[in-house]
N, C-alpha and C positions, 0 to 999 in steps of 0.2 A: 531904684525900683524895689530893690528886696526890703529898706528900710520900710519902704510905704507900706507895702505888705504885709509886715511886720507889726506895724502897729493898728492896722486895724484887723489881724489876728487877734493880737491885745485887747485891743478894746472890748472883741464881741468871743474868744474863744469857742463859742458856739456855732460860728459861721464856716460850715465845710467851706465853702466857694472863697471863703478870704484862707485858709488854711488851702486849699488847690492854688489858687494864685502866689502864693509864697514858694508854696514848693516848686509850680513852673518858673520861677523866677529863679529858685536854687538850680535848677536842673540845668537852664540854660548858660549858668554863670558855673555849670561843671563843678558845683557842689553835690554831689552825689547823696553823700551821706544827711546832708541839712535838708534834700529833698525827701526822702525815706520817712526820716522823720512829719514832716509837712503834711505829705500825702498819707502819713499813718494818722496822723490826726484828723485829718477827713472822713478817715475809712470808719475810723472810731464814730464819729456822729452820724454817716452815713455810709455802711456799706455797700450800698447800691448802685454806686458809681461804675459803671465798669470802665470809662474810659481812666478813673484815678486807678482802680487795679491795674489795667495797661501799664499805664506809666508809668506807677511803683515799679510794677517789673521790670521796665526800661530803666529803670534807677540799680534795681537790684543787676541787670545785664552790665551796664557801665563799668561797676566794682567787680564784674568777675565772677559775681556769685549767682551761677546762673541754675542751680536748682531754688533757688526763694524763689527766684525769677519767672521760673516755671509754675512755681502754687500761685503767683501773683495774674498769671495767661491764664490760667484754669480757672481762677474764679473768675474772673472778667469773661469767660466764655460760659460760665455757667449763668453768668446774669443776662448775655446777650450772646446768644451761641450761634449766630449768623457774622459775624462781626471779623471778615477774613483779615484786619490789621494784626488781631489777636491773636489767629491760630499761624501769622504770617512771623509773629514775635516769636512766638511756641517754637516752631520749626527752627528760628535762628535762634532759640537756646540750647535747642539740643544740638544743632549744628556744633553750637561752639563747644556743646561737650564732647564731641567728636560722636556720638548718636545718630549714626546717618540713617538707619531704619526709622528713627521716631521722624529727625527729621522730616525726611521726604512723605512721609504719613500725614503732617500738619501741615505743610506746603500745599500736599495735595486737596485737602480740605479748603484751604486757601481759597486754589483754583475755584473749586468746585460752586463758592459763595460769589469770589471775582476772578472769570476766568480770563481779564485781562489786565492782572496784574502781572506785569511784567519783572518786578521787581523779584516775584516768587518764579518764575520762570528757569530767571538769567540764575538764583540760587541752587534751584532746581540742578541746573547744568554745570553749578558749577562742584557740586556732588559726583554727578556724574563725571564728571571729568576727574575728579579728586583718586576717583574707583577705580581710572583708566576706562567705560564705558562711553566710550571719545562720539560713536553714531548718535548713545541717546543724547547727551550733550548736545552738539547739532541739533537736532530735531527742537529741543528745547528753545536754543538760540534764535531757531528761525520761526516758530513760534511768536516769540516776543516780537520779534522784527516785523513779521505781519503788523501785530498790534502797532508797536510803533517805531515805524522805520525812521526814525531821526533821534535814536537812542545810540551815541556815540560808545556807548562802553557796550552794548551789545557786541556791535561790531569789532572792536578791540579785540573780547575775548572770547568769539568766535575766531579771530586771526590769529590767536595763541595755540587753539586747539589744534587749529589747521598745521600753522607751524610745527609744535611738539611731534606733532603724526610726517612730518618733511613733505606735507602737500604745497611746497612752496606757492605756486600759481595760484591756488585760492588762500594760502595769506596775504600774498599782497593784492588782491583782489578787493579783501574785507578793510586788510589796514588802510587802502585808498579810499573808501568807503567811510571809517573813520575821519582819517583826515578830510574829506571833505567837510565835514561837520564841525571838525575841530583844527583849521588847517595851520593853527598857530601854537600849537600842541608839540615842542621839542620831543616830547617822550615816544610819541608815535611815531614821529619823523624816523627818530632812534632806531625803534623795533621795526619800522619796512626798511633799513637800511640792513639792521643783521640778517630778514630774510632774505633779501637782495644778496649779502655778504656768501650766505649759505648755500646760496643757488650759484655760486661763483659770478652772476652779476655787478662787476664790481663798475661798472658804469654809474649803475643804478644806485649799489649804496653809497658811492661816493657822494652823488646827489644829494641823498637822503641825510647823509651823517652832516655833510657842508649846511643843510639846512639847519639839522637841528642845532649847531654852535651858531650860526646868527642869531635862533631865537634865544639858545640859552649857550651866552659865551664862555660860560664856567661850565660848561657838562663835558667834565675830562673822559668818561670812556664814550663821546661820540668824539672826540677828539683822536685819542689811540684807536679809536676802529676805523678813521678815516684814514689814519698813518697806515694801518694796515691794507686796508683797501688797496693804497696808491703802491705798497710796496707787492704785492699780487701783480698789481701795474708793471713793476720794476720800474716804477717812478721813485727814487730813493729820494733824492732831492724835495720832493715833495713832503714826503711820508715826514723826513727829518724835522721838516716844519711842524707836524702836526705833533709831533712827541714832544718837540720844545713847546709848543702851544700846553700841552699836557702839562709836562712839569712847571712849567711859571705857576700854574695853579696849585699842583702836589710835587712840594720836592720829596725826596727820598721814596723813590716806587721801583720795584725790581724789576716789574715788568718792563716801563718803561724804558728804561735805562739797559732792559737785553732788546729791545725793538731798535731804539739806538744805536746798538751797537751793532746791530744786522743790519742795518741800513750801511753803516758808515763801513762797514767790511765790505758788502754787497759794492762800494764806490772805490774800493781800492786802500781806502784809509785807515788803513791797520792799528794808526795812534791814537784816534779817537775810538776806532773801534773796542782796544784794549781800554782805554780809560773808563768806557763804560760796562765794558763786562764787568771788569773792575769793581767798577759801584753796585752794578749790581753783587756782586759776591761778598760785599762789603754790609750789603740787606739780608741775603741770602744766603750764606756760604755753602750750602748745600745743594748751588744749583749744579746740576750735572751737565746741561746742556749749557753753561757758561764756562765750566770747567775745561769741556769738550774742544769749546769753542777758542779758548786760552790755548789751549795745546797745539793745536792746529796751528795756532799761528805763530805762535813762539817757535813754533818745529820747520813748520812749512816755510814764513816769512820771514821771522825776524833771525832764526838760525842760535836762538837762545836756547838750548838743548837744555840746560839745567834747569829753566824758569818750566819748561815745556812737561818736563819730566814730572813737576811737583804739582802740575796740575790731572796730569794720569796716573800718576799715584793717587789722588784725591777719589779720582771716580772707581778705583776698584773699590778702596776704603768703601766707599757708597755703593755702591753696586757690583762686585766681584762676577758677576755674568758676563757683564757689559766689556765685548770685547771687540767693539768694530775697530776701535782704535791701535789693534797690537801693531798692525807694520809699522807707524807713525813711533810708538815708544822704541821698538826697535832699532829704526833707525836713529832716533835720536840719543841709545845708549852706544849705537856703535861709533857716529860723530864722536862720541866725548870716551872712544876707545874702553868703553864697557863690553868689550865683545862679548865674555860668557854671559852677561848680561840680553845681551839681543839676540844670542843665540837659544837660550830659555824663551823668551818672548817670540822667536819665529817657532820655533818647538813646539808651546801654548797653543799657536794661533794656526798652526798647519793641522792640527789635532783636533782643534775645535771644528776648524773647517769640515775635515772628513767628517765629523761627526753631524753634520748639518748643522751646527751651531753657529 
């Protein structure tokens, strides 16, 4: 297509309407720059075009460079100054320059020409939300929804807003709302599974997260938030499924592999469970609550005192505050006959204590 274009540019270089069709042909094939050009040759033989100012702008928006982008809205509005695609373009340049005053200024204009564009609405709110002004937002949302209630992204991120503010009940109010529009949508399944998650509904997000791996078998974190779910459950057996599900997909994940090893502790199985803290610390070495976790069990179960030690050595290195665990090292320097050693350590830790620490 852009060839054909091309050449009866060629032929007639005089012809704006063969120079616009090249460049719409560049724009859509995500030649940006080879569009710029096109539409500047237009502009050349006709500047009167205002929907080719539009689109230059929309060319000059693509690359980034969204002050041209702006002189390119402004004359397109001064040729046709009714024309709310334009001042809807305007608004999302300054948007992007982070401009939220001009923004919402040119939005409003928008309105004003089409006060049912929805598109300028849902932008509208999503300013306001940017601002933390979470009511106008709403307001805005439901606005559009008036106009048109079978705009599935409306509803989405009105469910966000809801969310971020911990209105749980009317998130998943809105996300169900979405999904019914989009009920094959893994990602929403996802987000009313973390609201569910949040609300300690763990019925619910189990549901929701179980969905969203049918539709999308490879979306590893609905996979580890269903492990999580089931282990809220104290379904560990479950949960251990869902993290092996995880990793077949990403080996080497820290998180992982400490979910792992909570499950397989939480079951009794201390050897698995080391093997994974293990790996994890092995991604991580600075995990404190793996460290924590090593200790404990080396002290507690396995009666490995010296292995147990080198991992509470690790968390003061890391954190020197962090003293839930002094009876634990104590006792494990007095097993291996370090008494002035555990006697320092109950010292420490009765000190701390009075201190409220």
């Amino acid at each position: 297509m852009i060839e054909r274009y091309k050449k009866s540019a060629e032929l007639d270089p005089n012809d704006a309407d063969a120079w616009i069709n090249l460049a719409d042909a560049y724009y859509d094939e995500n030649e940006y720059k080879a569009a710029i050009e096109a539409y500047q040759r237009a502009i050349d033989i006709n500047p009167y075009f205002p929907e080719v100012w539009n689109n230059l702008g929309l060319s000059y928006s693509m690359l980034r460079q969204f002050k041209e982008a702006i002189k390119c809205y402004q004359k397109s509005i001064e040729i046709e100054p009714d024309d709310a695609i334009a001042y809807y373009n305007m608004g999302f340049a300054y948007e992007d320059l982070k401009d939220y005053d001009n923004a919402l200024k040119y939005y409003k204009i928008a309105l004003e020409y089409e006060p049912s564009y929805t598109d300028v609405w849902n932008n509208i709110a999503l300013i306001y939300r940017e601002n933390e002004q979470y009511n106008e937002a709403i307001k805005c949302y439901k606005k559009a929804l008036k106009i048109n209630p079978d705009e599935q992204l409306l509803y989405n991120n009105l469910a966000i807003i809801y969310y971020d503010n911990q209105n749980y009940d009317e998130a998943i109010k809105y996300y169900n709302k979405a999904i019914d529009l989009d009920p094959n949508n893994a990602e929403l399944w996802f987000d009313l599974g973390d609201v569910a998650y949040e609300k300690n509904d763990y019925e619910l997000a189990i549901k929701c997260y179980k969905k969203a791996t049918v539709l999308n078998p490879t979306f590893i974190e609905a996979w580890n938030n269903l492990g999580l779910s089931y282990t809220f459950q104290e379904n560990f057996e479950e949960s251990i499924k869902c993290y092996e599900e995880a990793l077949d997909l990403q080996e080497e994940d820290a998180v992982l592999y400490e979910n792992l090893a909570f499950s397989y502790s939480a079951l009794n199985d201390y050897d698995k469970a080391i093997l994974y803290y293990q790996n994890t610390l092995r991604i991580d070495q600075d995990n404190i609550n793996a460290h924590k976790k090593l200790g404990i069990i080396f002290c507690d179960v396995k009666n490995n005192y010296d292995e147990a030690i080198i991992h509470f050595d690790k968390i003061i290195s890391l954190d020197p505050s962090d003293v839930d665990y002094w009876e634990s090292v104590a006792r494990c320097h007095e097993k291996l006959g370090n008494f002035e050693k555990a006697k320092e350590w109950i010292e420490i830790g009765l000190r701390l204590k009075a201190n409220g620490i």
